[in-house]
FIKOLZA-1660 file (N, C-alpha, C; in steps of 0.1 Angstrom, whole numbers, plus 5000, padded with zeros to 4 digits):
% residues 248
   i   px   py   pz ch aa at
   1 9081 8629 6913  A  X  N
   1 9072 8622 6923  A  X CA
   1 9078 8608 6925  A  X  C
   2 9079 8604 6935  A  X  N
   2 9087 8591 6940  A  X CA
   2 9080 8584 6937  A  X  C
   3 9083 8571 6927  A  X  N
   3 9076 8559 6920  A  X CA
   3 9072 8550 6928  A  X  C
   4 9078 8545 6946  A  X  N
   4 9077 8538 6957  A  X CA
   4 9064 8540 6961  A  X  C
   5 9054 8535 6965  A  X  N
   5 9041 8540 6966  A  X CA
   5 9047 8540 6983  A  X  C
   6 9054 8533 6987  A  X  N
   6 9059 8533 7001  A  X CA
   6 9068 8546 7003  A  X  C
   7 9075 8552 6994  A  X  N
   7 9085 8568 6999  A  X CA
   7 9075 8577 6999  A  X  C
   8 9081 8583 7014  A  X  N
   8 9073 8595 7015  A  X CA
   8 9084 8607 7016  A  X  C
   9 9082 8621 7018  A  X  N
   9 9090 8630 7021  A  X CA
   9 9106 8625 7030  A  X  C
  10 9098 8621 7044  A  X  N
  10 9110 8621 7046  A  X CA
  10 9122 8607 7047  A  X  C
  11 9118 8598 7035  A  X  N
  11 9124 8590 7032  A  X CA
  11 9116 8576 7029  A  X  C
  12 9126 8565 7024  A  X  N
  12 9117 8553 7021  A  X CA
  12 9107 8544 7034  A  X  C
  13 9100 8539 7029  A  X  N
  13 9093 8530 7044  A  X CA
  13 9088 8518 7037  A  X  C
  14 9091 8512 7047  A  X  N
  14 9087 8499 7044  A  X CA
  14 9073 8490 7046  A  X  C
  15 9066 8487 7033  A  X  N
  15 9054 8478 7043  A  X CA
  15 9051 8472 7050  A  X  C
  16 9063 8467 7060  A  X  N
  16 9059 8467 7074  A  X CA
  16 9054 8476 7079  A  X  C
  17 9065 8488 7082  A  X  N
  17 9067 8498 7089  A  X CA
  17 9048 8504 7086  A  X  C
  18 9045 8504 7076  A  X  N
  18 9033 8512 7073  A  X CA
  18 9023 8505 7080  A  X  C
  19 9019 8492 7078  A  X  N
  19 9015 8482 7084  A  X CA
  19 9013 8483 7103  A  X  C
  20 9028 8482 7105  A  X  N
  20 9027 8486 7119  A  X CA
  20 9022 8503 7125  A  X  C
  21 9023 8512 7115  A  X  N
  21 9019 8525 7117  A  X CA
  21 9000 8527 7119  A  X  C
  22 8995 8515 7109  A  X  N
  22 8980 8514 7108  A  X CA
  22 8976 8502 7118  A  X  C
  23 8981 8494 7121  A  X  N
  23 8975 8485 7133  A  X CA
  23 8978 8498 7149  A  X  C
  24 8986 8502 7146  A  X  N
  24 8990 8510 7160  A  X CA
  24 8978 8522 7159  A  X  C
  25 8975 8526 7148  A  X  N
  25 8961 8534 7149  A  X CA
  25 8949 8525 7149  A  X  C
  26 8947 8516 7145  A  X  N
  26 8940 8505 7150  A  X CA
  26 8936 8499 7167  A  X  C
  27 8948 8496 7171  A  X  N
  27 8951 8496 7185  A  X CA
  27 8945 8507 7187  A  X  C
  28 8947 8522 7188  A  X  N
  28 8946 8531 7196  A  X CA
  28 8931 8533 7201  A  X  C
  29 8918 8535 7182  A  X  N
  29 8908 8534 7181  A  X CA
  29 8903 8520 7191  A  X  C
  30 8908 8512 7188  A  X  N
  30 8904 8498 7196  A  X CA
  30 8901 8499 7210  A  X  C
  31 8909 8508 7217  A  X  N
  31 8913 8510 7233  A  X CA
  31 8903 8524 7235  A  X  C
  32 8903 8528 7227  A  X  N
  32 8892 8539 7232  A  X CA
  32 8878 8538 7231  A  X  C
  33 8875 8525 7217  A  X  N
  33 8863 8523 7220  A  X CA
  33 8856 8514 7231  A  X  C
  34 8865 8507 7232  A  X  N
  34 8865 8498 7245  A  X CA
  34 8861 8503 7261  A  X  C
  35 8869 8514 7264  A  X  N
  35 8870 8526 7274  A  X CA
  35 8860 8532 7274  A  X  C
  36 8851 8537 7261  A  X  N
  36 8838 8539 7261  A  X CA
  36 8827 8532 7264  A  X  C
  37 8825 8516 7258  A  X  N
  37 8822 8510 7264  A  X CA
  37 8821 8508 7282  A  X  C
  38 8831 8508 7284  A  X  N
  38 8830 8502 7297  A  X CA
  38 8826 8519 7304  A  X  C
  39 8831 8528 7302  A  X  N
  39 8822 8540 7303  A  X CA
  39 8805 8538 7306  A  X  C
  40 8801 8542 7297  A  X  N
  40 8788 8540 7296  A  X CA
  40 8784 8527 7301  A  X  C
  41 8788 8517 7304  A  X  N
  41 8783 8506 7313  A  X CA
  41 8781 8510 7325  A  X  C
  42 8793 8513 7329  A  X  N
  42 8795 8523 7342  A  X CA
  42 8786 8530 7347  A  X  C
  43 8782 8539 7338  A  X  N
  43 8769 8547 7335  A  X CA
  43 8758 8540 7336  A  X  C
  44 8755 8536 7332  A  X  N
  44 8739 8527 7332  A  X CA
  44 8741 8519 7346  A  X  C
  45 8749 8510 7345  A  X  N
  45 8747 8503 7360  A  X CA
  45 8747 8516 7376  A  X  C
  46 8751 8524 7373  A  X  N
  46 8748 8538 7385  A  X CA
  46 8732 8538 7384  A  X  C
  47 8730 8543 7372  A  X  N
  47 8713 8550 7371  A  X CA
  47 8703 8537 7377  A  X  C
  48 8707 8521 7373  A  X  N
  48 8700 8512 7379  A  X CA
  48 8698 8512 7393  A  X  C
  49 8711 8510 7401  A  X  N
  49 8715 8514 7414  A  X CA
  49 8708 8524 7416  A  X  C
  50 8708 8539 7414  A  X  N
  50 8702 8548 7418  A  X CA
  50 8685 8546 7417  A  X  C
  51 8680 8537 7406  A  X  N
  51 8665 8540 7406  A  X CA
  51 8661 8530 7418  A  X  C
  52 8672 8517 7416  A  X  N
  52 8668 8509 7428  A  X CA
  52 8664 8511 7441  A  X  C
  53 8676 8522 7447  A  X  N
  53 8674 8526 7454  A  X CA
  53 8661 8535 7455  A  X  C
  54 8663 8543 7451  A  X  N
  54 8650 8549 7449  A  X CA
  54 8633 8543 7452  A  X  C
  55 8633 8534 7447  A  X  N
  55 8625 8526 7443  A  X CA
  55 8622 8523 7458  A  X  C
  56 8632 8516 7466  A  X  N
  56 8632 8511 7477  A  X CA
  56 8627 8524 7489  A  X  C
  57 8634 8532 7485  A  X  N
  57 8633 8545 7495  A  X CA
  57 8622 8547 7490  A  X  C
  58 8608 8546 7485  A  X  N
  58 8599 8550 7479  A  X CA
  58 8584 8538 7485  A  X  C
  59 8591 8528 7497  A  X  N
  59 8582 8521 7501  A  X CA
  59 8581 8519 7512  A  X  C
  60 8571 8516 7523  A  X  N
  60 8568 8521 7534  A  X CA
  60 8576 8504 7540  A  X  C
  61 8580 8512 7552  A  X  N
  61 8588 8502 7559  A  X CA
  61 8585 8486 7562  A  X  C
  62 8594 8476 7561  A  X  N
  62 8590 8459 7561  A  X CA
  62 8581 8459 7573  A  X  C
  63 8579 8466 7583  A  X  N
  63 8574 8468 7599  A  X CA
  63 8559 8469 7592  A  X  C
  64 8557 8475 7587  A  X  N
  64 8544 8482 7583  A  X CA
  64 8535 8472 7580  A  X  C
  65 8539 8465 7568  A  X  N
  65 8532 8452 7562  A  X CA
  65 8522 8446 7575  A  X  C
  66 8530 8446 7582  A  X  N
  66 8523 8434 7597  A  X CA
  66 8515 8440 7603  A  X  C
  67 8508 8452 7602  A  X  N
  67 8498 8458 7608  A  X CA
  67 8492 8465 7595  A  X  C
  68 8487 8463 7580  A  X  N
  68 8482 8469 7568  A  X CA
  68 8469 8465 7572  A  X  C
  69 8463 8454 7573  A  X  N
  69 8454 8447 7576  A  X CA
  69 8448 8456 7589  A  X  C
  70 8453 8449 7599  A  X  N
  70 8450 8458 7612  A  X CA
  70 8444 8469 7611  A  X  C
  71 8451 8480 7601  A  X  N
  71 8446 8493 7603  A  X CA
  71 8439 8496 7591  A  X  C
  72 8438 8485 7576  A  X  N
  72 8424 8491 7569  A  X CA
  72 8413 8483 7581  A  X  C
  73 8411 8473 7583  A  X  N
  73 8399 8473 7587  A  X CA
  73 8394 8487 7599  A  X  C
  74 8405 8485 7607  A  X  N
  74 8399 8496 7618  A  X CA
  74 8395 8507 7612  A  X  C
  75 8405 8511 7600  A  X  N
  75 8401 8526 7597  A  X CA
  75 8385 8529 7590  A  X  C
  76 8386 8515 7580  A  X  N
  76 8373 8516 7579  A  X CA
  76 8363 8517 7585  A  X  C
  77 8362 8509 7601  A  X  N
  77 8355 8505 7610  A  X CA
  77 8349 8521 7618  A  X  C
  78 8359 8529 7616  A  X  N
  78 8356 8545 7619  A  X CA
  78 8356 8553 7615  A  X  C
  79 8358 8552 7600  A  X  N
  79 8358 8558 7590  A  X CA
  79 8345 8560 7578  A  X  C
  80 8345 8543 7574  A  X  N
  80 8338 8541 7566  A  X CA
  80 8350 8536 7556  A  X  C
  81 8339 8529 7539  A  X  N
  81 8349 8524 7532  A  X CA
  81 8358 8534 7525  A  X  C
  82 8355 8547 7527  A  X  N
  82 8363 8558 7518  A  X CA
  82 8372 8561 7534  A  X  C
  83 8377 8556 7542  A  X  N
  83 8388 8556 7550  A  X CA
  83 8400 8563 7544  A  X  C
  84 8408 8575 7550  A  X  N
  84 8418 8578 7547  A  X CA
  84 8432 8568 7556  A  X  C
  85 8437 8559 7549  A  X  N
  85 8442 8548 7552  A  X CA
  85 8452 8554 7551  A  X  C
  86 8456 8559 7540  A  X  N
  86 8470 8562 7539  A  X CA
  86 8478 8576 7551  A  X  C
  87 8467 8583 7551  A  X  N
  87 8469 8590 7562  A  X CA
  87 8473 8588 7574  A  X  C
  88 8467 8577 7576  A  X  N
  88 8466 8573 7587  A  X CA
  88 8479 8567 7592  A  X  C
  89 8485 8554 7581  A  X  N
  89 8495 8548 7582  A  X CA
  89 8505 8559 7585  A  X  C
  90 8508 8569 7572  A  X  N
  90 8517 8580 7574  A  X CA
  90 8517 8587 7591  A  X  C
  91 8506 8583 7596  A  X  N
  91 8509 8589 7611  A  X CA
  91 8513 8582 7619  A  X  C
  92 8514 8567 7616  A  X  N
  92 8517 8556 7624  A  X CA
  92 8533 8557 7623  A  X  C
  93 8539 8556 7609  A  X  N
  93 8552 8557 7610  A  X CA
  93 8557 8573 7614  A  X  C
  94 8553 8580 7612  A  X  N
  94 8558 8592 7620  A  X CA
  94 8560 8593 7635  A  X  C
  95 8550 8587 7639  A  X  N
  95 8546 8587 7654  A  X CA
  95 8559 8573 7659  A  X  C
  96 8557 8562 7654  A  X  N
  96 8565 8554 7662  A  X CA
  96 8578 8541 7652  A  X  C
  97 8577 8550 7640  A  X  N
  97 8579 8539 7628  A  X CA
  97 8582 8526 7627  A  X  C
  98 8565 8521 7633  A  X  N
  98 8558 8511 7638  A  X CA
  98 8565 8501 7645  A  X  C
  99 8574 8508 7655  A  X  N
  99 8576 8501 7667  A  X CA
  99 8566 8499 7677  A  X  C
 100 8561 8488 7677  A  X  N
 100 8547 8489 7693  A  X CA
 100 8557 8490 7708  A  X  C
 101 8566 8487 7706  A  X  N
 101 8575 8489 7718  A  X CA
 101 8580 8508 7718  A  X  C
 102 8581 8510 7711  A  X  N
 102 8585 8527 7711  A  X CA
 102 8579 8539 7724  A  X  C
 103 8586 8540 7729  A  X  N
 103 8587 8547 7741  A  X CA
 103 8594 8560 7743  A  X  C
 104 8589 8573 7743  A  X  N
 104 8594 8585 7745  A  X CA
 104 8594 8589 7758  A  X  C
 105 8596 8599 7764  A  X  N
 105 8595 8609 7772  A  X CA
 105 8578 8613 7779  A  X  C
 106 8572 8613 7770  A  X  N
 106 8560 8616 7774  A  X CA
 106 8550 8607 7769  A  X  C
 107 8552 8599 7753  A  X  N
 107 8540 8588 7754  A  X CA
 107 8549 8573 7750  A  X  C
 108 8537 8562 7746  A  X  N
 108 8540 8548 7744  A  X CA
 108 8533 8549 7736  A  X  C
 109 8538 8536 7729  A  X  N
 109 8530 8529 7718  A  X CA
 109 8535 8531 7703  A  X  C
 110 8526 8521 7699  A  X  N
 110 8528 8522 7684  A  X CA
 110 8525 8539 7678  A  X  C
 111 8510 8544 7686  A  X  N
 111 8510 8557 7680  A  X CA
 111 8510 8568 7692  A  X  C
 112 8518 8563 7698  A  X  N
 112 8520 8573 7708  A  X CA
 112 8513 8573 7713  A  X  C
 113 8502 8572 7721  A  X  N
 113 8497 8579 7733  A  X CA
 113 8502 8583 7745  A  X  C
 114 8500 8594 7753  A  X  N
 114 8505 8601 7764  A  X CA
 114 8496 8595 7775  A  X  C
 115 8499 8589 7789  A  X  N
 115 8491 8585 7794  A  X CA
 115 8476 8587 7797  A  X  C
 116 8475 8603 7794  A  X  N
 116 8463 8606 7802  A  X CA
 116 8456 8603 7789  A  X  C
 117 8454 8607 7776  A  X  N
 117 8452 8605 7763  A  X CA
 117 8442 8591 7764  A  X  C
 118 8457 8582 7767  A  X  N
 118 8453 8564 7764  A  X CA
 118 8439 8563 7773  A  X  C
 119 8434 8569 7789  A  X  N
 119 8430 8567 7799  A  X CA
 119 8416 8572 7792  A  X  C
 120 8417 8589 7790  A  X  N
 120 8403 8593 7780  A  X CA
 120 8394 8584 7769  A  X  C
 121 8407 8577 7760  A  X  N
 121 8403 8570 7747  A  X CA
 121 8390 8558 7754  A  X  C
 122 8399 8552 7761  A  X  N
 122 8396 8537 7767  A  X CA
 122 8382 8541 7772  A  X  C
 123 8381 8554 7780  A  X  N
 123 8366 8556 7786  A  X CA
 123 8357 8565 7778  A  X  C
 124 8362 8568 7767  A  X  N
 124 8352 8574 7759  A  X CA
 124 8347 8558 7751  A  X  C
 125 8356 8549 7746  A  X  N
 125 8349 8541 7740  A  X CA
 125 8351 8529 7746  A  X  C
 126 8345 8522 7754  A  X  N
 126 8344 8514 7761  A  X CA
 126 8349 8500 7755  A  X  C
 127 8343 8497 7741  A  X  N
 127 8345 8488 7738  A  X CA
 127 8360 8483 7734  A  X  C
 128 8367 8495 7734  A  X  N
 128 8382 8492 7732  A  X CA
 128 8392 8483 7742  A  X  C
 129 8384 8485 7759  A  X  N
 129 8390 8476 7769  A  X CA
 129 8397 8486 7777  A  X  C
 130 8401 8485 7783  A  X  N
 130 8414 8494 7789  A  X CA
 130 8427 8498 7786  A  X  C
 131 8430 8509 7783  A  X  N
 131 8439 8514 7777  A  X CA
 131 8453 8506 7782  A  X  C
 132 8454 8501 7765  A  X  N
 132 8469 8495 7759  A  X CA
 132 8477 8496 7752  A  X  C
 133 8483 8510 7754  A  X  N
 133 8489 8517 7742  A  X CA
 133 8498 8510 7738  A  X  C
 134 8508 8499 7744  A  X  N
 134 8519 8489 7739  A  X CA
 134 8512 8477 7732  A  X  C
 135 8503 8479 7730  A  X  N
 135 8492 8467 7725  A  X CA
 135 8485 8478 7711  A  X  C
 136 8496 8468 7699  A  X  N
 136 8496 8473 7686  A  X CA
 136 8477 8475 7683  A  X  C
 137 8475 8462 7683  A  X  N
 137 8460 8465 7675  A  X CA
 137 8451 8472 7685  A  X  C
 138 8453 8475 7696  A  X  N
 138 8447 8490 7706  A  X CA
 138 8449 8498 7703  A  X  C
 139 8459 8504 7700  A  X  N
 139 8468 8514 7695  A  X CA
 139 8457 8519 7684  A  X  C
 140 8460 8510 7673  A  X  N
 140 8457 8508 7663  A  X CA
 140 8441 8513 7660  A  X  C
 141 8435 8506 7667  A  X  N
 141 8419 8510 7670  A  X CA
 141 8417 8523 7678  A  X  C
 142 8423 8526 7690  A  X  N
 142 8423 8538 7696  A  X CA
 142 8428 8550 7687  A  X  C
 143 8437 8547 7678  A  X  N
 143 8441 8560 7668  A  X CA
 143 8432 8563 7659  A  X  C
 144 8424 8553 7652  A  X  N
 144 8416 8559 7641  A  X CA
 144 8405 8563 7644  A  X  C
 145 8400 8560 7658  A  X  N
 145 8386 8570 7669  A  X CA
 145 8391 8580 7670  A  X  C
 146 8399 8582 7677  A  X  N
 146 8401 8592 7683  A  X CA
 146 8409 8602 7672  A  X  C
 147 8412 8602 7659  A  X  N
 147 8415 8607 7648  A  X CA
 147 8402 8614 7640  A  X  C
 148 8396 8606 7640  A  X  N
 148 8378 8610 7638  A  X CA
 148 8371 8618 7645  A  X  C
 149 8375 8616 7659  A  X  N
 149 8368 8627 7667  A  X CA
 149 8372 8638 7670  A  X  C
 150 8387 8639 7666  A  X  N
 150 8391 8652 7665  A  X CA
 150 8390 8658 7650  A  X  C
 151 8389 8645 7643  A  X  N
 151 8383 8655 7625  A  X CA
 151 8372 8663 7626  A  X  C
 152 8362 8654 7633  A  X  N
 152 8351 8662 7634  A  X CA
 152 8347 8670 7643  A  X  C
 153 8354 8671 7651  A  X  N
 153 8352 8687 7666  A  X CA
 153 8361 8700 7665  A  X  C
 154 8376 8692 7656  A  X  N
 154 8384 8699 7656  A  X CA
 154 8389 8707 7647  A  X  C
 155 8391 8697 7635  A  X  N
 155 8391 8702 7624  A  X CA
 155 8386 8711 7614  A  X  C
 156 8375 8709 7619  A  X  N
 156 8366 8719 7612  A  X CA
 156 8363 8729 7619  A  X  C
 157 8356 8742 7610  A  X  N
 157 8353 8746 7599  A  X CA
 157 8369 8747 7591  A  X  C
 158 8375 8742 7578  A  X  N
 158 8384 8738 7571  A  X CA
 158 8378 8745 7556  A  X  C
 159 8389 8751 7551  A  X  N
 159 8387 8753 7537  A  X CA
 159 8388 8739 7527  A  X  C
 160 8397 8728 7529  A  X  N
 160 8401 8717 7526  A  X CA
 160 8402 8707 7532  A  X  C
 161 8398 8694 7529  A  X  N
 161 8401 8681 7534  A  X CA
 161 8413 8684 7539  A  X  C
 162 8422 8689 7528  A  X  N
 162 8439 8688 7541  A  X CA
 162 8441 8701 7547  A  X  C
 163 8436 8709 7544  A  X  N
 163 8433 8718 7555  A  X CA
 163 8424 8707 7571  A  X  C
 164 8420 8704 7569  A  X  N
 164 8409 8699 7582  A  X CA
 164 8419 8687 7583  A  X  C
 165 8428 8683 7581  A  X  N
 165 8440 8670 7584  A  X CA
 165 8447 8677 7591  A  X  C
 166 8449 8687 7586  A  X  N
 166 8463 8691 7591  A  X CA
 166 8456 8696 7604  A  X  C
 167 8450 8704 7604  A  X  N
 167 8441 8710 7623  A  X CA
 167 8440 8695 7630  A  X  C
 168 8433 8687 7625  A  X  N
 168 8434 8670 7626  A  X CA
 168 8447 8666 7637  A  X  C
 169 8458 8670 7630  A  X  N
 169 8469 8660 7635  A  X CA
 169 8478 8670 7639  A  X  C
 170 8478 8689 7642  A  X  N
 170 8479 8697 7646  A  X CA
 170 8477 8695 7664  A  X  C
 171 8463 8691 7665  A  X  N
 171 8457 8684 7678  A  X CA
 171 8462 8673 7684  A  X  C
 172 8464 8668 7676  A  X  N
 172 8464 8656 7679  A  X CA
 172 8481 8655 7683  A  X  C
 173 8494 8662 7679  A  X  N
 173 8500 8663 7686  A  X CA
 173 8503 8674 7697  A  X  C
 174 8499 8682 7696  A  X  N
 174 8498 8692 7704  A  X CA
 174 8487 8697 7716  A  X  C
 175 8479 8690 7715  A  X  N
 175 8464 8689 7722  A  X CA
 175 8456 8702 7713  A  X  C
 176 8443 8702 7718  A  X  N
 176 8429 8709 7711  A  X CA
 176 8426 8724 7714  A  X  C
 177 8435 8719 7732  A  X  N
 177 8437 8736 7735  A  X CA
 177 8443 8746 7726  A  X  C
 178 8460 8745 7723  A  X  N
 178 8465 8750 7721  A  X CA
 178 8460 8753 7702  A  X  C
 179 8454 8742 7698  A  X  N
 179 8450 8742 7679  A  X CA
 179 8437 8754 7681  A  X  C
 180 8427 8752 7691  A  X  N
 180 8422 8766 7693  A  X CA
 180 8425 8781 7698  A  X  C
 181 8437 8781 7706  A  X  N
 181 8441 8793 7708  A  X CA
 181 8451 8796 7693  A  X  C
 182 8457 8790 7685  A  X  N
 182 8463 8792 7674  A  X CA
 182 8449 8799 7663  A  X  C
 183 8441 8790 7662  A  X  N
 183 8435 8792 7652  A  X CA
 183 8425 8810 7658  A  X  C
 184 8423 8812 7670  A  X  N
 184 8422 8826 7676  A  X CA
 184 8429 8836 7677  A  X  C
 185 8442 8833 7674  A  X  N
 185 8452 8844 7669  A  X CA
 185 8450 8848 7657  A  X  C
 186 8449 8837 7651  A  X  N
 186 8446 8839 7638  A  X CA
 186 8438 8850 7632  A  X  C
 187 8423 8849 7634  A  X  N
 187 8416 8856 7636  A  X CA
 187 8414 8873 7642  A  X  C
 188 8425 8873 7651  A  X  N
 188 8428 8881 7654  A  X CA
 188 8442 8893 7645  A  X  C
 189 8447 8887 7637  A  X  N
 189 8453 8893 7625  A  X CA
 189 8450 8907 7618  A  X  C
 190 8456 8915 7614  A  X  N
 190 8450 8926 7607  A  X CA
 190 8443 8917 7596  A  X  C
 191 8434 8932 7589  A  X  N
 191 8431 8925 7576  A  X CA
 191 8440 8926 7563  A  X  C
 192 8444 8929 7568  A  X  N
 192 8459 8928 7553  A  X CA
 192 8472 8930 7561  A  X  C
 193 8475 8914 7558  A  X  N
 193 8474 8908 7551  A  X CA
 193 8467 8898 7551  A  X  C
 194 8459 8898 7563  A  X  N
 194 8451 8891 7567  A  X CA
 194 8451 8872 7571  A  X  C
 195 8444 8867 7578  A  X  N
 195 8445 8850 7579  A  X CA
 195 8435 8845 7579  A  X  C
 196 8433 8834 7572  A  X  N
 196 8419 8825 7575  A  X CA
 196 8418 8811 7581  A  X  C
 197 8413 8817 7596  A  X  N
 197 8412 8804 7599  A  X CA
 197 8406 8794 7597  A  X  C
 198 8400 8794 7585  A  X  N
 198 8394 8781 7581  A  X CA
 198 8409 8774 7575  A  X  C
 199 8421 8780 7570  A  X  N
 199 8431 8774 7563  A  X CA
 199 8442 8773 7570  A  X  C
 200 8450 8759 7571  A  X  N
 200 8462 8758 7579  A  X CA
 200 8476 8762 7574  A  X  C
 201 8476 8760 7562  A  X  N
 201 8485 8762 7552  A  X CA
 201 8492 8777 7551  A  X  C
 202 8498 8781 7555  A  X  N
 202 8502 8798 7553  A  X CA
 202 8493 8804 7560  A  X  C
 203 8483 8800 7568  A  X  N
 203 8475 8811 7575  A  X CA
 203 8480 8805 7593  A  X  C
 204 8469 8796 7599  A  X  N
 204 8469 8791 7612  A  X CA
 204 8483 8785 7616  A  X  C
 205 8492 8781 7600  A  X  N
 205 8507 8776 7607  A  X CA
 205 8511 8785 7609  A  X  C
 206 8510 8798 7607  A  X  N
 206 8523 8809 7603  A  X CA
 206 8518 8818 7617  A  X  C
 207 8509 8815 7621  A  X  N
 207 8504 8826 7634  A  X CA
 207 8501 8817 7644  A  X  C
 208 8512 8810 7653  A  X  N
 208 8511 8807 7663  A  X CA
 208 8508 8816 7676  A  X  C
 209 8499 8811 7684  A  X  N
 209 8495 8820 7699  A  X CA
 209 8509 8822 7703  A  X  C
 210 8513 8833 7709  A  X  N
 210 8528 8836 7710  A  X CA
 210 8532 8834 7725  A  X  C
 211 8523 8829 7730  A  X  N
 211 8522 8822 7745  A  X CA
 211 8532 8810 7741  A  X  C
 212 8533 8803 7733  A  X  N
 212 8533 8790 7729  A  X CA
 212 8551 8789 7726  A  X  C
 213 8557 8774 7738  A  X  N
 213 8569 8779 7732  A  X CA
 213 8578 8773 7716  A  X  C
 214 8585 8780 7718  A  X  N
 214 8593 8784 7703  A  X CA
 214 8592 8764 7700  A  X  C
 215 8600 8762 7708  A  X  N
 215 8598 8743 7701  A  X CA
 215 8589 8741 7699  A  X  C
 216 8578 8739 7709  A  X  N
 216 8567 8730 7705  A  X CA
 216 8557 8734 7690  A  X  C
 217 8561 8748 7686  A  X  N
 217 8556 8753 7676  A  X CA
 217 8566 8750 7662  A  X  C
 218 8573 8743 7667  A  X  N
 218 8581 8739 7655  A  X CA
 218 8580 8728 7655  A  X  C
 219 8578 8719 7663  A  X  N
 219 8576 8703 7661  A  X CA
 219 8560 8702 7659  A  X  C
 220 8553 8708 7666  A  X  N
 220 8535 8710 7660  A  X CA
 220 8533 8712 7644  A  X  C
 221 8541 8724 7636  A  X  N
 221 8538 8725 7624  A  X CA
 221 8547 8714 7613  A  X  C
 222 8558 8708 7620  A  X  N
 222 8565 8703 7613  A  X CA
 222 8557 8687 7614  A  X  C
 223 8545 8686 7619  A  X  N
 223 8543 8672 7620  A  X CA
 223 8532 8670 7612  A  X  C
 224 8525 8678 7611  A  X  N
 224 8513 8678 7597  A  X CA
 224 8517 8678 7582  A  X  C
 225 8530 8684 7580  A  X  N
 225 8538 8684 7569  A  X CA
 225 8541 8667 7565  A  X  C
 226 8547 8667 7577  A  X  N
 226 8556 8650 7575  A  X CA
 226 8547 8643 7571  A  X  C
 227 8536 8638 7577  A  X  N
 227 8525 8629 7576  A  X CA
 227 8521 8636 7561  A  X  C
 228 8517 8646 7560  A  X  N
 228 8506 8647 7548  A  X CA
 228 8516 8646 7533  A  X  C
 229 8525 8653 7535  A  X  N
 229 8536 8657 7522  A  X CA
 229 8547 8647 7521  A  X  C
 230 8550 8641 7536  A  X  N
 230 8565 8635 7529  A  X CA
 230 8563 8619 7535  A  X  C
 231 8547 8618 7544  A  X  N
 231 8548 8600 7546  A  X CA
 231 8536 8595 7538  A  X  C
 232 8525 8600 7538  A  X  N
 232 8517 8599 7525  A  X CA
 232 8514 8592 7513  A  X  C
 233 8526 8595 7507  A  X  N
 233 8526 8591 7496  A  X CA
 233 8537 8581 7499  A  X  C
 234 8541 8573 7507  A  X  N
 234 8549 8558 7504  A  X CA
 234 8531 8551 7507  A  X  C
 235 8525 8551 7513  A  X  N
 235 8509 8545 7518  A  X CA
 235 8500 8547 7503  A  X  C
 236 8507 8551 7494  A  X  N
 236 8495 8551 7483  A  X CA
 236 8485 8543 7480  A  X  C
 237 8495 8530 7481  A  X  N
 237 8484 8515 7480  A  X CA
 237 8475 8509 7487  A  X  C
 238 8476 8516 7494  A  X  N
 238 8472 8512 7511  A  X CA
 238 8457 8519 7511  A  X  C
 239 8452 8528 7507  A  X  N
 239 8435 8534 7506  A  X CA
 239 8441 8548 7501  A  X  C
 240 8428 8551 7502  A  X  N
 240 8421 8563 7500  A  X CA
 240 8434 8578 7505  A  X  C
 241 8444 8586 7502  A  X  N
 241 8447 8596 7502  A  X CA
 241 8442 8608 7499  A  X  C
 242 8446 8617 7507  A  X  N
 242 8447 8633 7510  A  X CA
 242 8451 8636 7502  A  X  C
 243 8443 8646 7490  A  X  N
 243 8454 8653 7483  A  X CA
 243 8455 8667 7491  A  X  C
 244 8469 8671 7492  A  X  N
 244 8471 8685 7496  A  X CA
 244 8479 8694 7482  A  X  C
 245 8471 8696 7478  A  X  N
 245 8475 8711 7462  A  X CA
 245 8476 8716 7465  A  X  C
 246 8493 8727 7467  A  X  N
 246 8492 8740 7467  A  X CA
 246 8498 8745 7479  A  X  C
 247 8499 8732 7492  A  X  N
 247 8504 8732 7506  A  X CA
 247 8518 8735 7504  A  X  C
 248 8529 8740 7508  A  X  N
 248 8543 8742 7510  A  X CA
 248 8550 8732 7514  A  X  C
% end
C-alpha cells in the first residue's frame, strides 16, 4: 500500500494537483447551482407574468368604468334593487365594447339599436325623449326597458332565470318574431328525443325554424352564450348575476 496519502494507482499527485481536482468539482457544483437558481427564477417570474395577465384579462374593460354608475342606477330604475347588472353590462360590451360611437351595418350606439327599435323604445316610453341611440346614457336607459320588457313578454314561460335570459337576449338580437317561431319548432319535435320549450339550452338553441338563415342562427345562438358564459363573469362586482348551471 503506497505510504503517500497523495499516490494513487496511476502514479504520485501532488497536493496541489488534488486541490485543483476538488475546487474544479467545486466550480462545477457551483455553476450548476447557480443555473438552477436562475432557472427557477425564470420560472416564477413567467407564472407572475402569466397570472398578471390573467388577472388583467379577467377585468371588464377601462371604457366600462365611465358608464358603472349610469347603468346600476338605470338598471335598478327597471329592474328593482335585485337588478341583473352584471348581465346587463356583459351585453353592453358585447353589443358595442362600450363604444357610444360604434356603428354597424344595421344599428348605432352604445347598445346597438337598429333604427326602427330606437323609434319603438322612445315611443313606448316617453319619458326617455327621442330616440338617441349615440347618446350613451339613452342607450343606457333605453336598454334596461326594453330588456325588461322583453324578459317579461318574451322570455317566459322559462325553466330557469338563464333559461328566460337567454330567450331575453335571443330576442333581443334577433327580434321576437323569429324567438317565437324557434321556440314553435320546438314544440313541434318528436317525443323522443324530444324538446322543451320552456329551456334554451340544448333544446330551443338546437332547433332552429329552418326558414331561418344558416348565419343569423349562428350569430343568434352564439350571442346568449357570450353575454351569459364568457362576459358575465368579468361584471361580477358590478350587481346581481345569472347563474347559468349546467348551460354548455
Amino acid at each position: 500500500m503506497p505510504s503517500d496519502p497523495y499516490e494513487r494507482a496511476g502514479g504520485p499527485q501532488t497536493p496541489r494537483g488534488a486541490s485543483a481536482r476538488r475546487f474544479a468539482v467545486y466550480l462545477g457544483g457551483g455553476v450548476l447551482s447557480v443555473a438552477w437558481i436562475v432557472f427557477c427564477g425564470l420560472l416564477w417570474y413567467w407564472a407572475l407574468a402569466w397570472v398578471a395577465q390573467s388577472a388583467c384579462a379577467a377585468e371588464p374593460p377601462r371604457a366600462a368604468l365611465e358608464y358603472r354608475a349610469d347603468l346600476t342606477r338605470e338598471a335598478r330604475a327597471a329592474w328593482g334593487m335585485q337588478a341583473p347588472v352584471a348581465v346587463m353590462a356583459a351585453q353592453i360590451h358585447q353589443e358595442s365594447a362600450w363604444r357610444p360611437d360604434a356603428q354597424s351595418p344595421y344599428a348605432d350606439g352604445l347598445a346597438q339599436f337598429v333604427p326602427a327599435t330606437a323609434e319603438w323604445v322612445a315611443e313606448r316610453w316617453p319619458a326617455l325623449g327621442g330616440a338617441a341611440p349615440f347618446n350613451p346614457q339613452w342607450s343606457i336607459r333605453a336598454m334596461a326597458r326594453y330588456d325588461r320588457w322583453l324578459f317579461d313578454r318574451y322570455g317566459a314561460p322559462a325553466a330557469t332565470a338563464c333559461d328566460q335570459w337567454a330567450f331575453t337576449l335571443s330576442a333581443y338580437n334577433g327580434g321576437q318574431g323569429w324567438l317565437m317561431r324557434d321556440r314553435a319548432h320546438c314544440r313541434e319535435q318528436p317525443v323522443c328525443p324530444g324538446c322543451d320549450s320552456t329551456r334554451w339550452w340544448g333544446h330551443v338553441a338546437d332547433h332552429p325554424d329552418p326558414r331561418r338563415a344558416s348565419w343569423a342562427v349562428t350569430e343568434n345562438r352564439d350571442y346568449p352564450r357570450r353575454i351569459l358564459l364568457q362576459r358575465q363573469p368579468l361584471y361580477r362586482d358590478w350587481g346581481v348575476m345569472v347563474l347559468c348551471e349546467g348551460a354548455p
